[in-house]
BAZADO-901097 format. One record per residue: residue number from 1; residue in one letter; x, y, z of N, C-alpha, C in turn. Coordinates in pm, 1 decimal. Layout:
N
SITE resi resn      n_x      n_y      n_z     ca_x     ca_y     ca_z      c_x      c_y      c_z
SITE  NUM    A        X        Y        Z        X        Y        Z        X        Y        Z
...
This chain:
81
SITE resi resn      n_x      n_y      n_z     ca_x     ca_y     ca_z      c_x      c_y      c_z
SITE    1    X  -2115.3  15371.5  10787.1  -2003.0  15457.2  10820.5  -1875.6  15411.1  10748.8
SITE    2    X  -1884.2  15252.8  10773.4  -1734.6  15228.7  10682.2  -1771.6  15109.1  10583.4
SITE    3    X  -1694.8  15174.7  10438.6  -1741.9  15129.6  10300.4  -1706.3  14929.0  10311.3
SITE    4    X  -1828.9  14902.0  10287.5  -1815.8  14723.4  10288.1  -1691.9  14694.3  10253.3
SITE    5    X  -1692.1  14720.4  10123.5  -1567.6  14652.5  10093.4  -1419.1  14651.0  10145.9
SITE    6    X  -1418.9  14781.5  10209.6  -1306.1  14820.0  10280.6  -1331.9  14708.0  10450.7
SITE    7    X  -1433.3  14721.1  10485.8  -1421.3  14624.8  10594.1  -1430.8  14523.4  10595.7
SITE    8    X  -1457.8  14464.3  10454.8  -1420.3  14334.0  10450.0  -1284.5  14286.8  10421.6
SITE    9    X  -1176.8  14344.4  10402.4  -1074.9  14335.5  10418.8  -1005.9  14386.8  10576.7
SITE   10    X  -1027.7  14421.8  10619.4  -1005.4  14507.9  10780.5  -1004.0  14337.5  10879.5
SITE   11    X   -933.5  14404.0  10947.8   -872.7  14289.5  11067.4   -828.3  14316.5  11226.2
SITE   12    X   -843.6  14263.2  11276.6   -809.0  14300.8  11427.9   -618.6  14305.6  11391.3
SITE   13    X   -604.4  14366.5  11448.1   -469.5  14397.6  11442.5   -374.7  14314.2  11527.2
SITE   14    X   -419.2  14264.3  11607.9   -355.1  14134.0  11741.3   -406.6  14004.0  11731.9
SITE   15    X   -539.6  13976.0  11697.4   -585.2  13856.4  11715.5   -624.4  13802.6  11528.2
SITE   16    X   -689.9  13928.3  11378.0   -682.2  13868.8  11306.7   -822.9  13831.0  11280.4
SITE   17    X   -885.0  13847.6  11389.4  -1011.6  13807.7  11351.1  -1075.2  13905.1  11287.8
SITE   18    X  -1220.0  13885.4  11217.9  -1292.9  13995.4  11113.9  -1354.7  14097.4  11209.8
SITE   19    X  -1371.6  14216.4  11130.5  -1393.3  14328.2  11188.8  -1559.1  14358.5  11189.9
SITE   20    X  -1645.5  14409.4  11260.8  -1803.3  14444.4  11214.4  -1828.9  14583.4  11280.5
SITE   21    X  -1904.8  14680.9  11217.5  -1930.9  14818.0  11291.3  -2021.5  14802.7  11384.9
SITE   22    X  -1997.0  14829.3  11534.1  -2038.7  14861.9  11597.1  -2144.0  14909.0  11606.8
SITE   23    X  -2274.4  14816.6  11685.4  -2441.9  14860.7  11693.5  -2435.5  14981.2  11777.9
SITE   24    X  -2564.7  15093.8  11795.1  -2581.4  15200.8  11839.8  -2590.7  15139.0  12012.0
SITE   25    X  -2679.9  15064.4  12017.4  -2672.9  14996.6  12128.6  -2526.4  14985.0  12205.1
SITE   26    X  -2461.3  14885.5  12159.2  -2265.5  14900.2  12146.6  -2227.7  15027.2  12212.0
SITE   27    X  -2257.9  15144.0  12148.1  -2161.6  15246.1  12150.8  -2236.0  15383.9  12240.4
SITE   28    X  -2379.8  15334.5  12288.6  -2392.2  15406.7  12401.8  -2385.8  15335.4  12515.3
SITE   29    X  -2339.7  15162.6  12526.7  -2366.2  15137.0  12657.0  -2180.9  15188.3  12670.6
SITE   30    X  -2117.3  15192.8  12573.3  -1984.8  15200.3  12614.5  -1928.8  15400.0  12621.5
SITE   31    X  -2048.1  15468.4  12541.2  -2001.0  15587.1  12592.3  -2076.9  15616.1  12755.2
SITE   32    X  -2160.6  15487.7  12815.3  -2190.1  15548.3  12938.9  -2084.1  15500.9  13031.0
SITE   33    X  -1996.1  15429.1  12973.4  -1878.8  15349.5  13041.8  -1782.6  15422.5  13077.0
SITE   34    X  -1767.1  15540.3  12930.8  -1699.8  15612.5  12944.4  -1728.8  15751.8  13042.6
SITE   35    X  -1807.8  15804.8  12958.5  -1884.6  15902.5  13081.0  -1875.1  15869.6  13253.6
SITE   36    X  -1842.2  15725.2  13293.5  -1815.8  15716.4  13452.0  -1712.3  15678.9  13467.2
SITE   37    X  -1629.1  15688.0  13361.7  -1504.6  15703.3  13385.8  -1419.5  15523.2  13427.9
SITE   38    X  -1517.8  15442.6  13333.9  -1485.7  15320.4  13380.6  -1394.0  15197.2  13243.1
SITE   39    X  -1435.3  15291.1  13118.9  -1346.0  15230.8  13023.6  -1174.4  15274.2  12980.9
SITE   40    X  -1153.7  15160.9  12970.4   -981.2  15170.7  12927.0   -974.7  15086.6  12812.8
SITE   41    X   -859.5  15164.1  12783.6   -744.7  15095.2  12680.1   -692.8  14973.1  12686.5
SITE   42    X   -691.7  14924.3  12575.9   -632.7  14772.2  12587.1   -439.4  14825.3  12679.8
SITE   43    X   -384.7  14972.0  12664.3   -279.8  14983.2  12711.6   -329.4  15016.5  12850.8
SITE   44    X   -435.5  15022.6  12932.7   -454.8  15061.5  13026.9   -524.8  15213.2  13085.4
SITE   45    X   -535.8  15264.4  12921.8   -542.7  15412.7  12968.2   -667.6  15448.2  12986.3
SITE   46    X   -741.4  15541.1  13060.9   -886.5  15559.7  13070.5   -915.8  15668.0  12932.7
SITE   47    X  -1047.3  15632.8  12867.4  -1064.7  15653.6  12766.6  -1179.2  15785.7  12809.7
SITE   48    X  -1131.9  15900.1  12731.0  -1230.2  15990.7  12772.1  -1311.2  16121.2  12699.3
SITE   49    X  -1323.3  16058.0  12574.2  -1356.5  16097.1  12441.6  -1463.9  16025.2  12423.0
SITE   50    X  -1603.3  16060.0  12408.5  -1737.0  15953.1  12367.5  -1675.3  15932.4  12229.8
SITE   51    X  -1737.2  15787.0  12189.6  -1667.6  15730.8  12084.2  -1805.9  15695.8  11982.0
SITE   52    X  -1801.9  15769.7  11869.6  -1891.9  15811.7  11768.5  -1924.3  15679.5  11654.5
SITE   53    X  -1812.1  15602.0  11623.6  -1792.0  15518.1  11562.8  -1727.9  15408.5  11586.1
SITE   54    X  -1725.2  15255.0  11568.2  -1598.0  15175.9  11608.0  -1639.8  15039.1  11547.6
SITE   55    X  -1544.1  14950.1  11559.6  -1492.4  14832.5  11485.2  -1510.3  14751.0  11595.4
SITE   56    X  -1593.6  14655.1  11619.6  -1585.9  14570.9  11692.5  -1524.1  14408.8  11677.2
SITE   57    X  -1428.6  14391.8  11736.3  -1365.1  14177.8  11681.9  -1460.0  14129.1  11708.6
SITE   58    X  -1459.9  14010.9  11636.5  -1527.6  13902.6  11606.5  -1563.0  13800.5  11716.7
SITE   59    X  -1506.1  13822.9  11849.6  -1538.5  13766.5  11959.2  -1605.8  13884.5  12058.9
SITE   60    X  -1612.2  14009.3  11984.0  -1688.9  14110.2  12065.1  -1615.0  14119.9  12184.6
SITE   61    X  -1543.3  14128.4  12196.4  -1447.0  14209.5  12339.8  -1394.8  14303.7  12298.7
SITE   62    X  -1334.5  14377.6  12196.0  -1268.8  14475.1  12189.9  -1303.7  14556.3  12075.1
SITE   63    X  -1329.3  14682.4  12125.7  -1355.0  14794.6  12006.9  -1245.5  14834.8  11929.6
SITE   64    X  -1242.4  14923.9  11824.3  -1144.9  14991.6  11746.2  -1255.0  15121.9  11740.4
SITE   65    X  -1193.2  15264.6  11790.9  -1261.0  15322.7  11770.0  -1260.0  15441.9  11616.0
SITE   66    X  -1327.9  15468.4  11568.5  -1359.9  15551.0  11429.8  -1338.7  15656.1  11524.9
SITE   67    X  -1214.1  15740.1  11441.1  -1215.3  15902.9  11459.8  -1212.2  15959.8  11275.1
SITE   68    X  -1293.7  16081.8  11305.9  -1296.1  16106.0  11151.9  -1305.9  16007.3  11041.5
SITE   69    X  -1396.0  15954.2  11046.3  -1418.1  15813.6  10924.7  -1283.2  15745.3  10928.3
SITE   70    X  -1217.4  15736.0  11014.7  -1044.6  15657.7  10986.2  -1069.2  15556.3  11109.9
SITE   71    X  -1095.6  15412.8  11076.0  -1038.0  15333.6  11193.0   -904.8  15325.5  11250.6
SITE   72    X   -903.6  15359.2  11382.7   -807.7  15333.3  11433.1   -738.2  15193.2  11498.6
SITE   73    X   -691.7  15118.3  11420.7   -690.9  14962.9  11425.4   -514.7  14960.8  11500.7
SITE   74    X   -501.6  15024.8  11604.1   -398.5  15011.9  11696.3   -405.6  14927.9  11812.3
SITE   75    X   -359.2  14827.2  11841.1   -333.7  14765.1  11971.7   -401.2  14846.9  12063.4
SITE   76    X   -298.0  14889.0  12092.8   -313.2  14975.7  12209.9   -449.8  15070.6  12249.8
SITE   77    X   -525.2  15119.7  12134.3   -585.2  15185.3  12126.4   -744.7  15123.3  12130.5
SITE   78    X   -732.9  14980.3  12103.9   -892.8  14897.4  12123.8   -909.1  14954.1  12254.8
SITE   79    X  -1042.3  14945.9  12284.6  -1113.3  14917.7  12406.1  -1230.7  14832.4  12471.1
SITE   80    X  -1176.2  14777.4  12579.5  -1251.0  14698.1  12631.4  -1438.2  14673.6  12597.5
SITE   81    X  -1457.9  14626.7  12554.0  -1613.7  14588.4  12572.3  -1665.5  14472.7  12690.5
């Protein structure tokens, strides 16, 4: 989904650490998270869009989610794993 080379330059935006795409595994246990209405925003907000694509940090706690092939590498906008 997102071109190597481009994510090998890509970074968590708060912490800095390296970025890796998100396993399928990953991103349905977290769209069932979403679906019950139990994932949020690193700002707090409940997330309520199944999330197709995403960037996971390097300590695996926090997503970046892919809208339209564009990571969205906002603070605010990670979500919890």
């Amino acid at each position: 989904m997102i071109d190597k080379e481009l994510l090998e330059i890509l970074a968590c935006p708060e912490t800095h650490q390296t970025l890796r795409e998100a396993t399928a595994d990953e991103l349905a246990a977290l769209n069932q998270r979403i679906q019950s209405g139990e994932a949020k925003t690193a700002a707090g907000e409940a997330v309520t869009i199944a999330v197709e694509g995403g960037l996971v940090r390097e300590d695996g706690t926090i997503l970046y989610p892919i809208r339209d092939r564009i990571p969205v590498l906002l603070v605010h906008e990670g979500i919890a794993l």
